[in-house]
N, C-alpha and C positions, 0 to 999 in steps of 0.2 A: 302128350296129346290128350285132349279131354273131348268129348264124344259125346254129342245130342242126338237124339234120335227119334225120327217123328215120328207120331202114331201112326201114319200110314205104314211106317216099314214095319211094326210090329214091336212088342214087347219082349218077344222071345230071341228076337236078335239082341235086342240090348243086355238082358242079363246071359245070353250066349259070352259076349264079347268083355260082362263083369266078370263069369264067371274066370276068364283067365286073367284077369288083373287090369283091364284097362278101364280106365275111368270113364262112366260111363252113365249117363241120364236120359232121361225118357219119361214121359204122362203119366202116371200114376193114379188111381179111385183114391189115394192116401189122402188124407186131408193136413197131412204134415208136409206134403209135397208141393215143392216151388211149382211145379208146370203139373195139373189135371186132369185127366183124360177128359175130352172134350173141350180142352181150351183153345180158345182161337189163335191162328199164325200168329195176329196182330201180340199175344202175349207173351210167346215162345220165341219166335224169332228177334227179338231185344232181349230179353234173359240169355241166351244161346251168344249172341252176338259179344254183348256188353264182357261176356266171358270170353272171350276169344276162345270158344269150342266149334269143336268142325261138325256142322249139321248133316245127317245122310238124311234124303227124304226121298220119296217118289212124286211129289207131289209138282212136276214142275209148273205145274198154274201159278207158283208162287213168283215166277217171272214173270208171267203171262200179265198179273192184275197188280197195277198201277201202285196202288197201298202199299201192297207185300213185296213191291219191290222197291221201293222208297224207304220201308224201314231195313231190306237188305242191307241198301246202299247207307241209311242214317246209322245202322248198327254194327257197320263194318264183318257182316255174316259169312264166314266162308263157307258155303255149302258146294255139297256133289251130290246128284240126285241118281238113282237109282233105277234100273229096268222095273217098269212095274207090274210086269204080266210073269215075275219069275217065283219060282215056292222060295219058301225060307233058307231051305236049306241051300237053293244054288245061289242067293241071295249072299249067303254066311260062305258057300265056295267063291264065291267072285272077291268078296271083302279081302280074304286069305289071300287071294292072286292079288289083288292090285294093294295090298300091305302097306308093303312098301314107300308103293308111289303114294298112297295116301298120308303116310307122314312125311315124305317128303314137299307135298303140297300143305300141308298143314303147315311145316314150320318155315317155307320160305316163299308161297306166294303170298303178294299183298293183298289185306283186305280191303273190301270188298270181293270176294269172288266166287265162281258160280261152273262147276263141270257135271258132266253126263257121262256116266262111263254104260257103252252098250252092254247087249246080255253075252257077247265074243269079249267085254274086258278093257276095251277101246274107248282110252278116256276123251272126250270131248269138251274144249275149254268154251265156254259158251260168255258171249259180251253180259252184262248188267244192263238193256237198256231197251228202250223200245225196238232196238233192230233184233235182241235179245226174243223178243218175244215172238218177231217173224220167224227167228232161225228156230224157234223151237217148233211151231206148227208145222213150218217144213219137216224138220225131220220125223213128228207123228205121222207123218204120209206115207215116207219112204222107210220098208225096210231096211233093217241094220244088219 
């Protein structure tokens, strides 16, 4: 399993998750580095995709806007996006708990795809599509 990781979750989780051997990228200041800190969805999620790497982000506006999820869908992006209100480290606790399921979903759903797992662990398979983007505003309303 190979492992993108978007600026919003942090750079500290990603070499957290190198440091024990998984393969693992993220934004970078480097100027030797494919993806920037500062680079736009629009350039990350086709690199990410094109690789068949499984995306963790918080950022779920990336269903939300129309663009970002047309190149989801054009780049075959498996992403699972993240509680965004939690520190790093329950962040890197949650990762640990859902392990498992996370390569399990990595190596056998099809791409295109798109989950939520709450800050209780509670993965949530979320559609790709404009109804995608209703079911997400719903659930920012209601507690999890």
């Amino acid at each position: 399993m190979r492992i993108f990781i978007d600026e919003d979750v942090g750079a500290s989780l990603a070499k957290a998750l190198m440091a024990v051997g998984i393969a693992t990228e993220y934004a970078t200041a480097s100027k030797h580095s494919p993806i920037r800190t500062g680079d736009d969805d629009s350039i990350w999620l086709p690199y990410a995709g094109d690789r068949g790497m499984l995306v963790l982000s918080r950022n779920t506006s990336i269903l939300l806007a129309e663009a970002e999820r047309e190149l989801v869908l054009a780049h075959n992006v498996g992403i699972v996006f993240l509680p965004q209100h939690s520190s790093r480290l329950d962040l890197l606790r949650l990762l640990m708990k859902k392990w498992d399921w996370l390569v399990q979903v990595d190596a056998n759903s099809r791409r295109p795809f798109a989950y939520f797992i709450t800050p209780a662990g509670r993965p949530l398979s979320l559609p790709i599509s404009s109804a995608a983007a209703r079911r997400l505003r719903n659930l920012a309303r209601r507690p999890l």
